[in-house]
Backbone bond lengths (Angstrom), bond angles and torsions (degrees), N, CA, C in turn:
res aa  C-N    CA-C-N  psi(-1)  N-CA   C-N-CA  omega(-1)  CA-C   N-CA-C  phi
1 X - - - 1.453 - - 1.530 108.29 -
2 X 1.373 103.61 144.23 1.703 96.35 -177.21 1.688 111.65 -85.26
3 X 1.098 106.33 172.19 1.249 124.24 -165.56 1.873 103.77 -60.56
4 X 1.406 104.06 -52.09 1.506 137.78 164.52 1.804 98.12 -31.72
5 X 1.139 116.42 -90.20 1.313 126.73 174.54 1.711 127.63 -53.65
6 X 1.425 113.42 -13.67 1.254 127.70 156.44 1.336 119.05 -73.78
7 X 1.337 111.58 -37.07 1.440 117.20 -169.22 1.848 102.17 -88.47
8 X 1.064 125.41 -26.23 1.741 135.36 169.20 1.483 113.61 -62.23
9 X 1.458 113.62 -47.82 1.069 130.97 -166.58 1.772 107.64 -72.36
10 X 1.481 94.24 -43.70 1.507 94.71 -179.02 1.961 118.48 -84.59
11 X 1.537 108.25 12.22 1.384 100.89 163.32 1.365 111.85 -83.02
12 X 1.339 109.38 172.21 1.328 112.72 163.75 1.185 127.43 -86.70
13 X 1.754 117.03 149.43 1.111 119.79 179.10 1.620 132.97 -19.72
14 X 1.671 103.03 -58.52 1.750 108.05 179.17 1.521 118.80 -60.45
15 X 1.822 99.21 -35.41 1.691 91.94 178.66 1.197 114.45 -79.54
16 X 1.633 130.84 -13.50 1.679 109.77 175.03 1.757 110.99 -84.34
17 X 1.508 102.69 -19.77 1.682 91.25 -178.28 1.975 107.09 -79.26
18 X 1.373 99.88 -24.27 1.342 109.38 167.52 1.816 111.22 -49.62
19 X 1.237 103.33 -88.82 1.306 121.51 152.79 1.599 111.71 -4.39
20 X 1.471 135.20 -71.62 1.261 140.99 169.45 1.140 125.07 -49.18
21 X 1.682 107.58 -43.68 1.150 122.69 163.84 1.780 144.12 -27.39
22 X 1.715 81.33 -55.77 1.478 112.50 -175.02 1.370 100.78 -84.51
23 X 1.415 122.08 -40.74 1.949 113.86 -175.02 1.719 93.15 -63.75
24 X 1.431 111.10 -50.70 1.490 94.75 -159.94 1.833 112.42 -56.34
25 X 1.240 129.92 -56.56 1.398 161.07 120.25 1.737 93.91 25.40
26 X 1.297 96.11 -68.62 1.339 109.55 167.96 1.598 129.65 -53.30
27 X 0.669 98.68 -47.05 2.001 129.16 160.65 1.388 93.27 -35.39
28 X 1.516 101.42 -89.44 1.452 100.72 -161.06 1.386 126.30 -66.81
29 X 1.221 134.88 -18.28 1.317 139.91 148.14 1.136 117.94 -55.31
30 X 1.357 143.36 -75.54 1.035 107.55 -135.24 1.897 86.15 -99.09
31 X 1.530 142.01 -4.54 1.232 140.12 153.34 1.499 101.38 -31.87
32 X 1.321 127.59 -67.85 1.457 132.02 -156.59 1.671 89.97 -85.10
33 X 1.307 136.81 -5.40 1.458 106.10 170.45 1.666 100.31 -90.29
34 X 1.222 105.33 -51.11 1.862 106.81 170.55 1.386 127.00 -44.54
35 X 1.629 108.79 -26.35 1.581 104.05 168.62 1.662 108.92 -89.77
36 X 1.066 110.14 -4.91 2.187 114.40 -177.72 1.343 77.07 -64.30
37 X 1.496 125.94 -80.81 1.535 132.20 -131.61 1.622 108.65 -77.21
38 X 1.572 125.29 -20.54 1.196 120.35 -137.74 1.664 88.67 -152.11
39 X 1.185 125.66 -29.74 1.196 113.21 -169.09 1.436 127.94 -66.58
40 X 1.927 104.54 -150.01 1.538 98.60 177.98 1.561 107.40 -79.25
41 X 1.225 117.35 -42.86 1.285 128.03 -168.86 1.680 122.04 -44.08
42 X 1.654 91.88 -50.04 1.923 104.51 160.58 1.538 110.01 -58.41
43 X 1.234 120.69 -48.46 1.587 113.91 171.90 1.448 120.12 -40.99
44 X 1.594 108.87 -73.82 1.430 126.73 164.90 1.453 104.21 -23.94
45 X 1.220 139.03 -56.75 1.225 149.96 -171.87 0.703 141.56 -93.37
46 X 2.197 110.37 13.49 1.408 125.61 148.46 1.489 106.89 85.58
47 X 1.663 117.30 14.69 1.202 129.05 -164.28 1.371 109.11 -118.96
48 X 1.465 122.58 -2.15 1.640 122.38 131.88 0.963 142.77 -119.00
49 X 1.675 101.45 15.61 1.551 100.56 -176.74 1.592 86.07 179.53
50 X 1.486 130.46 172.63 1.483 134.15 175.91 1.532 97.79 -80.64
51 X 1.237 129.23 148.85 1.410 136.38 147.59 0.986 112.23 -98.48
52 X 1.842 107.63 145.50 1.555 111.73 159.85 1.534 117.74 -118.41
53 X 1.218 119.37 61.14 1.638 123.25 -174.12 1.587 108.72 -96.65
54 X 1.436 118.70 147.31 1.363 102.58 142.25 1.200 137.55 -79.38
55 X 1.139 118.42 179.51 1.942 118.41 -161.79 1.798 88.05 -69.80
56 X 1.009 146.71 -24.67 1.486 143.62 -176.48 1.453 95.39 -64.21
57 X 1.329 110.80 -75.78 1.584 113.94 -160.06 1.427 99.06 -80.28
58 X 1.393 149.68 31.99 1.625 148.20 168.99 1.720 75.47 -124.79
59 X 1.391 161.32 -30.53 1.132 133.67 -163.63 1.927 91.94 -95.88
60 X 0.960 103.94 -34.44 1.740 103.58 -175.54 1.628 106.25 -64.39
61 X 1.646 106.61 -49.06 1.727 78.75 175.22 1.615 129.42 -66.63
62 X 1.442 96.35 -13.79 1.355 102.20 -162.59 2.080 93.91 -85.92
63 X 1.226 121.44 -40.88 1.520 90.34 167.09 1.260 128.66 -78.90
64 X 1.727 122.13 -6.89 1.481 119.93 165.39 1.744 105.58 -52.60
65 X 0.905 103.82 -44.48 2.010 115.75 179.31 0.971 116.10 -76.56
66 X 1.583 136.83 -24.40 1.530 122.77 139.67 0.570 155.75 -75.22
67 X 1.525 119.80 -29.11 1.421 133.22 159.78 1.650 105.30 -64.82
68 X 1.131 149.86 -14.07 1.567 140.36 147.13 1.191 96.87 -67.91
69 X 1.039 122.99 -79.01 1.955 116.28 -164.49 1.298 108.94 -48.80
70 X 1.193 126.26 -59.99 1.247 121.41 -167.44 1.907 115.16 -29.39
71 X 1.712 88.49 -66.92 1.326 98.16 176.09 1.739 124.52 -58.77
72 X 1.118 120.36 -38.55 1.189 123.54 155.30 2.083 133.01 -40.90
73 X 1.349 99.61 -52.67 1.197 116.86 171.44 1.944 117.85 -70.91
74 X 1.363 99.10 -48.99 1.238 90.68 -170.43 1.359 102.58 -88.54
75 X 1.359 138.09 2.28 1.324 130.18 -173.48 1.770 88.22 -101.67
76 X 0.918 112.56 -38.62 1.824 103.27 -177.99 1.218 98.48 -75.68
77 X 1.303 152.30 -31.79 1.416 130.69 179.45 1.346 99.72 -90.13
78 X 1.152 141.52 -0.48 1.332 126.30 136.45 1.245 133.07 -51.27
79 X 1.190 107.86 -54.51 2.151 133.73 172.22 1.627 77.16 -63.78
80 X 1.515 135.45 -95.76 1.404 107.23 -144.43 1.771 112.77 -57.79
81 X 0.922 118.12 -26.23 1.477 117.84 -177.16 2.035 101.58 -51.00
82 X 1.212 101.87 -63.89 1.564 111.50 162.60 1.242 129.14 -32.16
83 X 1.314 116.43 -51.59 1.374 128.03 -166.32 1.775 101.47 -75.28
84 X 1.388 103.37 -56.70 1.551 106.62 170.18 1.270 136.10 -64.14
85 X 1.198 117.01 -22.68 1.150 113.15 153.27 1.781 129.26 -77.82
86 X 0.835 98.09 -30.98 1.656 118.01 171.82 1.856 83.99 -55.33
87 X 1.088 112.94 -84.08 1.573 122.84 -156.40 2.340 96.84 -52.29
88 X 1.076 100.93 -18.36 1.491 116.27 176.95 1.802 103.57 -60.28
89 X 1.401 118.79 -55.73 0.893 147.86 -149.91 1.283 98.21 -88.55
90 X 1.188 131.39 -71.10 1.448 149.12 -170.23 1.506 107.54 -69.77
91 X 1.389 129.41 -32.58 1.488 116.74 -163.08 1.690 114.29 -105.20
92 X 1.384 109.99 137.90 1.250 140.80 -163.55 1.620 103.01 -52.30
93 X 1.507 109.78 -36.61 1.951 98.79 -171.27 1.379 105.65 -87.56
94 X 1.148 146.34 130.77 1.296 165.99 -167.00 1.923 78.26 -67.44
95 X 0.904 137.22 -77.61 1.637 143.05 -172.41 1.157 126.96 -1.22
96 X 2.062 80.05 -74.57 1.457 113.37 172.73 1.655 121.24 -63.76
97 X 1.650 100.26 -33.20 1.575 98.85 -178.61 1.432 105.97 -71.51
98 X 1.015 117.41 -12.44 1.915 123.59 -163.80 1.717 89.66 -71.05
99 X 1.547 124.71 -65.47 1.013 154.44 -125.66 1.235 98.39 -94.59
100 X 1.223 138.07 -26.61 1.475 150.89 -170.49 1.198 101.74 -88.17
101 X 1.913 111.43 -57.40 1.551 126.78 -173.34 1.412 107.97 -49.10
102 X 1.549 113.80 -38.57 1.542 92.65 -164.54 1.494 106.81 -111.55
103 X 1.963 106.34 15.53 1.562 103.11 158.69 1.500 106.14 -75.37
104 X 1.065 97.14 -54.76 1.689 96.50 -170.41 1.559 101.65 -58.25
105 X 1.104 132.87 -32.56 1.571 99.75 172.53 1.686 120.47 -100.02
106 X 1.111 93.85 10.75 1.974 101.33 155.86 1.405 87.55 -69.56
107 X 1.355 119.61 -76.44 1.363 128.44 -148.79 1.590 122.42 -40.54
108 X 1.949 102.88 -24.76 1.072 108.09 -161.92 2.249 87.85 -92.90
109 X 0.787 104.96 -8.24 1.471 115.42 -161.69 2.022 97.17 -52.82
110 X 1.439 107.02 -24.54 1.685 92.51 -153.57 1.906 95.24 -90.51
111 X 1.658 106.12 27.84 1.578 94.49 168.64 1.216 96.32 -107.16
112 X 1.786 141.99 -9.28 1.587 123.47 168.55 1.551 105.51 -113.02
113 X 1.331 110.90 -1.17 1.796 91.21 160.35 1.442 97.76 -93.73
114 X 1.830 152.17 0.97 1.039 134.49 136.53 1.507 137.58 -40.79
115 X 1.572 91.32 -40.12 1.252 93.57 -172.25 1.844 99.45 -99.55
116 X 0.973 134.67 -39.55 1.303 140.66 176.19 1.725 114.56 -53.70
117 X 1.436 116.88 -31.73 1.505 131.07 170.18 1.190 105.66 -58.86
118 X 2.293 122.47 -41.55 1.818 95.28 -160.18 1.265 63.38 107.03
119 X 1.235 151.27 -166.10 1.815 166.36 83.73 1.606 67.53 -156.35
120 X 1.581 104.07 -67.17 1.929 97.04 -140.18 1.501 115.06 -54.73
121 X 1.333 128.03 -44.78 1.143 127.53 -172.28 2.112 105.36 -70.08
122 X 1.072 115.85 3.49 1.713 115.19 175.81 1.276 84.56 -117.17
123 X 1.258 153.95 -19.23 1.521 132.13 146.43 1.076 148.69 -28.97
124 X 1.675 102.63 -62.69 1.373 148.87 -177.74 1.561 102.65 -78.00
125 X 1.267 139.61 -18.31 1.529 148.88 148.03 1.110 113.19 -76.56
126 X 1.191 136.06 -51.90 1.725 141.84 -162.73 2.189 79.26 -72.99
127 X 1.274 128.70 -47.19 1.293 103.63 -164.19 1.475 108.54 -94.11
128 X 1.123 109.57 -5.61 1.458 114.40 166.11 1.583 102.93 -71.07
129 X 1.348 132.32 -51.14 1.326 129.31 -159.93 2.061 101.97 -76.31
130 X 1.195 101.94 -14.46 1.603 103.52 -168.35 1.381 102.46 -99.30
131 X 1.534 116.83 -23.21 1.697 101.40 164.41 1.527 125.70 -94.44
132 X 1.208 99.35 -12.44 1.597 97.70 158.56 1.701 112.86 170.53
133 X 1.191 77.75 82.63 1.608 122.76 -170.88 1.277 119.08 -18.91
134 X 1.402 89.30 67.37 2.082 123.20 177.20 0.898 112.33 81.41
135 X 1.695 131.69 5.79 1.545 124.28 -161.17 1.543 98.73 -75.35
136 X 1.357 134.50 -26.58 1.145 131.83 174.10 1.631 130.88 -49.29
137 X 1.324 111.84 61.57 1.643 135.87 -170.34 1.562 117.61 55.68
138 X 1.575 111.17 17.01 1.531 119.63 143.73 1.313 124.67 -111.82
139 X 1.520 138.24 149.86 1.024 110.25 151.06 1.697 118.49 -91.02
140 X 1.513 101.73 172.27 1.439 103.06 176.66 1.478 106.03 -76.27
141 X 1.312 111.67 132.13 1.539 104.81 159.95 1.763 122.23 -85.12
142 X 1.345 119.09 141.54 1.267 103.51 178.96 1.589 126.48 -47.12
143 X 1.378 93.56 152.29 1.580 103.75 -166.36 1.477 128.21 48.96
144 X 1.098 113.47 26.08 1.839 128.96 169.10 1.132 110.97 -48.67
145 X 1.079 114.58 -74.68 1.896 122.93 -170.23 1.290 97.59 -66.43
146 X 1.330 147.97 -15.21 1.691 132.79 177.92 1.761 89.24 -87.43
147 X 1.682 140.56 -45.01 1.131 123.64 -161.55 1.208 99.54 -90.11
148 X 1.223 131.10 -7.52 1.100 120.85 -176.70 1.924 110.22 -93.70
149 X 1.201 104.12 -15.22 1.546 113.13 166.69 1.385 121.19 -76.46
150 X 1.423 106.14 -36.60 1.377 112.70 178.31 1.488 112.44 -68.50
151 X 1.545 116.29 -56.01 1.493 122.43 152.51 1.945 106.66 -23.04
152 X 1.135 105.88 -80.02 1.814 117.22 -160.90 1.965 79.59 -42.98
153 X 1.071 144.78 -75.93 1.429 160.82 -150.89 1.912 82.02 -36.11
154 X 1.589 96.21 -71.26 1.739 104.03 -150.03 1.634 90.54 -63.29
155 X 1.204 134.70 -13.10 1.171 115.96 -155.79 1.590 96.32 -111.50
156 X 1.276 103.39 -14.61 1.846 101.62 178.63 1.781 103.76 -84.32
157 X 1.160 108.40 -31.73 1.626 109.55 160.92 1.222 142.79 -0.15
158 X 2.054 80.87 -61.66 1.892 105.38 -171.35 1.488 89.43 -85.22
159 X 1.324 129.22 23.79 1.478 92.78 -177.59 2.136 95.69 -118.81
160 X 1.408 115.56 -16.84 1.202 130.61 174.36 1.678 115.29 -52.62
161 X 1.230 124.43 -49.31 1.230 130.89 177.43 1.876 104.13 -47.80
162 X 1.203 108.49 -53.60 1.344 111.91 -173.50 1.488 112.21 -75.71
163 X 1.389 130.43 -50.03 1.967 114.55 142.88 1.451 109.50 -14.98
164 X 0.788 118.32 -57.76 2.151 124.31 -175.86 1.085 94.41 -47.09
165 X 1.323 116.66 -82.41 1.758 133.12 -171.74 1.778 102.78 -34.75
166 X 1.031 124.82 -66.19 1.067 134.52 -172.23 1.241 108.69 -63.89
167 X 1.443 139.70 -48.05 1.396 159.02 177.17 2.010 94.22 -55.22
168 X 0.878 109.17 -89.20 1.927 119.53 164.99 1.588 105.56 -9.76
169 X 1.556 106.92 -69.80 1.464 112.58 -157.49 1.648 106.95 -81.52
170 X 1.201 111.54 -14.07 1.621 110.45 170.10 1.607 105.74 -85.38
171 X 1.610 110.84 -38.17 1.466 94.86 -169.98 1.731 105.92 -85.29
172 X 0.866 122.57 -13.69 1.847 132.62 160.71 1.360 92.79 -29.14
173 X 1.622 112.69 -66.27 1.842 135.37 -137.55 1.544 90.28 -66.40
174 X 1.089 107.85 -40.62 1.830 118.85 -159.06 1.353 97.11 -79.48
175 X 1.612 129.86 -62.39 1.192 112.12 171.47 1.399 133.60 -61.50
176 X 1.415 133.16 -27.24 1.072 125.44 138.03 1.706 145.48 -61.02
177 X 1.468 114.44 7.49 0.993 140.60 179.93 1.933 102.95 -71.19
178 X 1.329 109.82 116.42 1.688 132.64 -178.53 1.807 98.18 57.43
179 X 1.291 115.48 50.11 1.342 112.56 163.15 1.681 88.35 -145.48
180 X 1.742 133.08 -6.63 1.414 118.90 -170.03 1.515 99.87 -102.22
181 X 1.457 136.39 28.83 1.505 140.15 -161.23 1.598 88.89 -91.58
């Protein structure tokens, strides 16, 4: 066995789900701050450069890029929501368990500010307009899928602040982790 895997094996339970916790946690923060500034969505939105798409092909890239993220994001703030609370449950410093408890349920927070934002119903259009670009007993109105991206943008927003919260209070746990006994 390597040295690597000796040394994992011999922590304790709370600090590796801790530990997991915080990379995933980690994940989703600072992913969704690097895609605000730099991503597709700022592109789409003429916010690094001009686009020339029609509303068809600006709604198609934009669900090629959600349907990866989506699943990515909400399945890791699931896993970190899990992990921290697990490590909530399991660990010996009253501190650390405090600090975990209410990452993992920040973490779990971005399925009712999803649904409480509006997100789903500007979803459920952006993929309606990208498989066949509103003909499905609406028409598209011009420039839909660009306002309706810009909308999905302002409204995915409110959900970043709370990644922070959650991101903060897990990495707190870790640095105080075998110094809160």
């Amino acid at each position: 066995m390597s040295t690597l895997s000796s040394a994992l094996l011999s922590l304790p339970a709370p600090s590796v789900t801790l530990a997991i916790g915080g990379l995933t946690t980690s994940y989703v923060f600072f992913a969704n701050v690097a895609e605000y500034q730099r991503g597709l969505i700022p592109y789409l939105n003429s916010r690094l450069t001009p686009v020339q798409l029609n509303d068809k092909g600006r709604a198609q890239l934009w669900k090629a890029y959600f349907d990866n993220a989506a699943t990515w994001v909400v399945g890791l703030s699931l896993a970190s929501a899990g992990l921290n609370l697990t490590t909530s449950y399991l660990h010996r410093s009253p501190l650390i368990s405090r600090l975990t408890l209410v990452s993992g349920i920040t973490s779990l927070l971005i399925l009712p500010i999803t649904v409480i934002s509006g997100l789903l119903p500007v979803n459920a259009r952006l993929h309606e307009l990208a498989e066949d670009g509103g003909k499905a007993g609406t028409s598209a109105k011009e420039d839909e899928a660009k306002l309706l991206i810009i909308a999905w943008e302002t409204k995915h927003l409110r959900r970043i602040p709370v990644y922070g919260v959650a991101w903060c209070l897990s990495a707190l746990a870790i640095l105080l982790d075998g110094r809160a006994y």
